[in-house]
N, C-alpha and C positions, 0 to 999 in steps of 0.2 A: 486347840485347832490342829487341824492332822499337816504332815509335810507339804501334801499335794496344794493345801491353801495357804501354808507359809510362802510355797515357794512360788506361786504365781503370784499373789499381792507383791513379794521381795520383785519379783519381775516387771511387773508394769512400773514400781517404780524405780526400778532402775534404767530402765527399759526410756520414759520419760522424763527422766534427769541426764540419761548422756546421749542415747539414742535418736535424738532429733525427735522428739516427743511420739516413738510411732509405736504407742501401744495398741493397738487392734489388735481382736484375736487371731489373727495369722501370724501376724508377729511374734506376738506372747507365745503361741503355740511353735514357732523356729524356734524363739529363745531354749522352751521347755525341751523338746523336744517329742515333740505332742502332737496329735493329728487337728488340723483347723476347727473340726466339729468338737473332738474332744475338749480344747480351749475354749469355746461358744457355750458350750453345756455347764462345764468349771463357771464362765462367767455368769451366765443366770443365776446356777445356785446360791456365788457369792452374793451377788444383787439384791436376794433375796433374804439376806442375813447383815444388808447394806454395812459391805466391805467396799464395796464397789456402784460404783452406776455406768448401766449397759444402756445401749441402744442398739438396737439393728446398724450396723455398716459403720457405726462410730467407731471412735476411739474409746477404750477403757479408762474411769478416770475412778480414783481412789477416793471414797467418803473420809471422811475425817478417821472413825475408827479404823479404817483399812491403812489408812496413812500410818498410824500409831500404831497398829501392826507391823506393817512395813520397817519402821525404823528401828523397834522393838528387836526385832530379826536380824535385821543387818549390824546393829551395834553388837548382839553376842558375835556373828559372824567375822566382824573386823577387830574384836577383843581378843577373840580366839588366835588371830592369826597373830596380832603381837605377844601373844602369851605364848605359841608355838616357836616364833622366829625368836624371841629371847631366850628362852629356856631350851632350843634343839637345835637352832641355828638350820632351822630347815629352807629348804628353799622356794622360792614366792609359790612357784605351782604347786608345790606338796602343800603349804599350809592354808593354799586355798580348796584343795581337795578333802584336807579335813576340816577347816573348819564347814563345808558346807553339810556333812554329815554332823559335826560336834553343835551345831546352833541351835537344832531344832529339839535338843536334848539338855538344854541349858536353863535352868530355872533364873529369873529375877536377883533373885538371890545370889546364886553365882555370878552373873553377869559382872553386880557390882562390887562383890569380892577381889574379881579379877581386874576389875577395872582400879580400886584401891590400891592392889598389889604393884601394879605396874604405872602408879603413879597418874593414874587418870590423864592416860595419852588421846591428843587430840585428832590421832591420826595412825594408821595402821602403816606397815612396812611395805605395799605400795603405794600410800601416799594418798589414801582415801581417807577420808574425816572421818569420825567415828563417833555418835550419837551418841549426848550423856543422858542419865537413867532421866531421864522427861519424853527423850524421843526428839532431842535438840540439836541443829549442828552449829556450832558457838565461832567456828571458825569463820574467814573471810573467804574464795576462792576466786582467788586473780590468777590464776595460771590459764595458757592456752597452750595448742598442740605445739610441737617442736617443728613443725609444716609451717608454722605462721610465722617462725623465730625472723629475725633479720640477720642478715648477716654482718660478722665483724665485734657482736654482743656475745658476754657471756650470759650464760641463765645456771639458775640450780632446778635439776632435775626435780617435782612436782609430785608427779603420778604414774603408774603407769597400769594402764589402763585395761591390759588383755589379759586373757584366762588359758591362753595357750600354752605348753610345754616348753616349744621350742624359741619360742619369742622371749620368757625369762632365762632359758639356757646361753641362749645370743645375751641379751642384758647383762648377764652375770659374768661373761667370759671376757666383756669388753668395756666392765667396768661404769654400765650405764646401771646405776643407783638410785633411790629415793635418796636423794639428798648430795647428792655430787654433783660436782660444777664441769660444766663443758664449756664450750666455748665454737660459735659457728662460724665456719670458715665462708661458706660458698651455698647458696639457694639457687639448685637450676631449677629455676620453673616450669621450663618447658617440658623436662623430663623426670620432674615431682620428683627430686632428689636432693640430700640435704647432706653436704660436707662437714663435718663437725672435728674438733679435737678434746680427745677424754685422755690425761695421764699423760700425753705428750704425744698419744695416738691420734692418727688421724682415722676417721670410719665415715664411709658411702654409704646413708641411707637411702631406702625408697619410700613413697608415700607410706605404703603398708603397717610402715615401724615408725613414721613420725606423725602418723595421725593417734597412734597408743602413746606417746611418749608427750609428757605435758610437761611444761617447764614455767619458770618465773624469773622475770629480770633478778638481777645480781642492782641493781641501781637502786 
């Protein structure tokens, strides 16, 4: 299959697993960055090779094979990234910019080489699961955003969820980790901000950064 149909099945569903299920082709087409009709036209074809099932004004929903596509894609994708972040020690946005070129270039084969190599991890260096060679996520997923946290509890950091630059640069500089304990001081609600303490720091978020940041009780 060519990129253009990895990466839109990859989209819808991911698209409908964290995005408040809104895969329509407008959407799809933001995600991609793609014009609405361009998306609509991708959709029929897929439909017609039933990856997917279209309707006028609906939501995109993935056929079975499209699904098994879908996962097929994302497990070299999030393979990629802990084979990068082990061996280069790169950082979250660099190994998500290559792994999204390196996936679609990955045989089966390799996949689960690498997945052997690195000890068939259950979860990539943001903190996303990672699909083993079935197209399976074997994990549980009880984490919610760090928006929901209560205050006075510790959590360990989960996931983190963004694909932007500067939101892993902030992360990295202040110690907010896949796998680090924080600890939340104060939830203003009124002004969707969130007091936390990392390493003995104390840091003021705002929604922006704790609706990406997913966390799970310490209890």
């Amino acid at each position: 299959m060519s990129t253009a149909t990895e990466n839109f099945v990859k989209a819808i569903y991911n698209n409908n697993s964290h995005d408040a299920h809104n895969t329509k082709p407008g959407n799809i087409a933001k995600k991609l960055g793609i014009s609405s009709a361009a998306a609509t036209d991708m959709a029929k074809k897929l439909a017609a090779k039933d990856l997917l099932h279209y309707q006028k004004y609906q939501e995109l929903q993935l056929t079975e094979k499209g699904r098994k596509m879908a996962m097929n894609i994302i497990r070299k994708h999030r393979l990629w990234e802990a084979f990068l972040f082990k061996m280069f020690d790169m950082s979250l946005h660099d190994i998500h910019k290559e792994a999204e070129l390196l996936e679609h270039q990955t045989s089966d084969l390799l996949a689960n080489k690498m997945s052997e190599y690195l000890g068939h991890p259950k979860f990539d260096p943001h903190g996303d699961p990672i699909p083993n060679a079935h197209g399976e996520i074997t994990t549980t997923d009880t984490s919610f955003p760090l928006s929901q946290a209560a205050a006075g509890n510790t959590y360990i950091i989960s996931r983190l969820t963004s694909d932007d630059k500067e939101f892993f640069e902030f992360c990295a500089q202040h110690k907010l980790k896949y796998g680090h304990e924080i600890k939340v001081s104060k939830q203003f609600k009124n002004n969707k901000m969130t007091e936390l303490s990392v390493h003995n720091n104390t840091i003021l978020l705002n929604e922006d950064f704790t609706t990406l940041i997913y966390v799970n009780s310490t209890k």
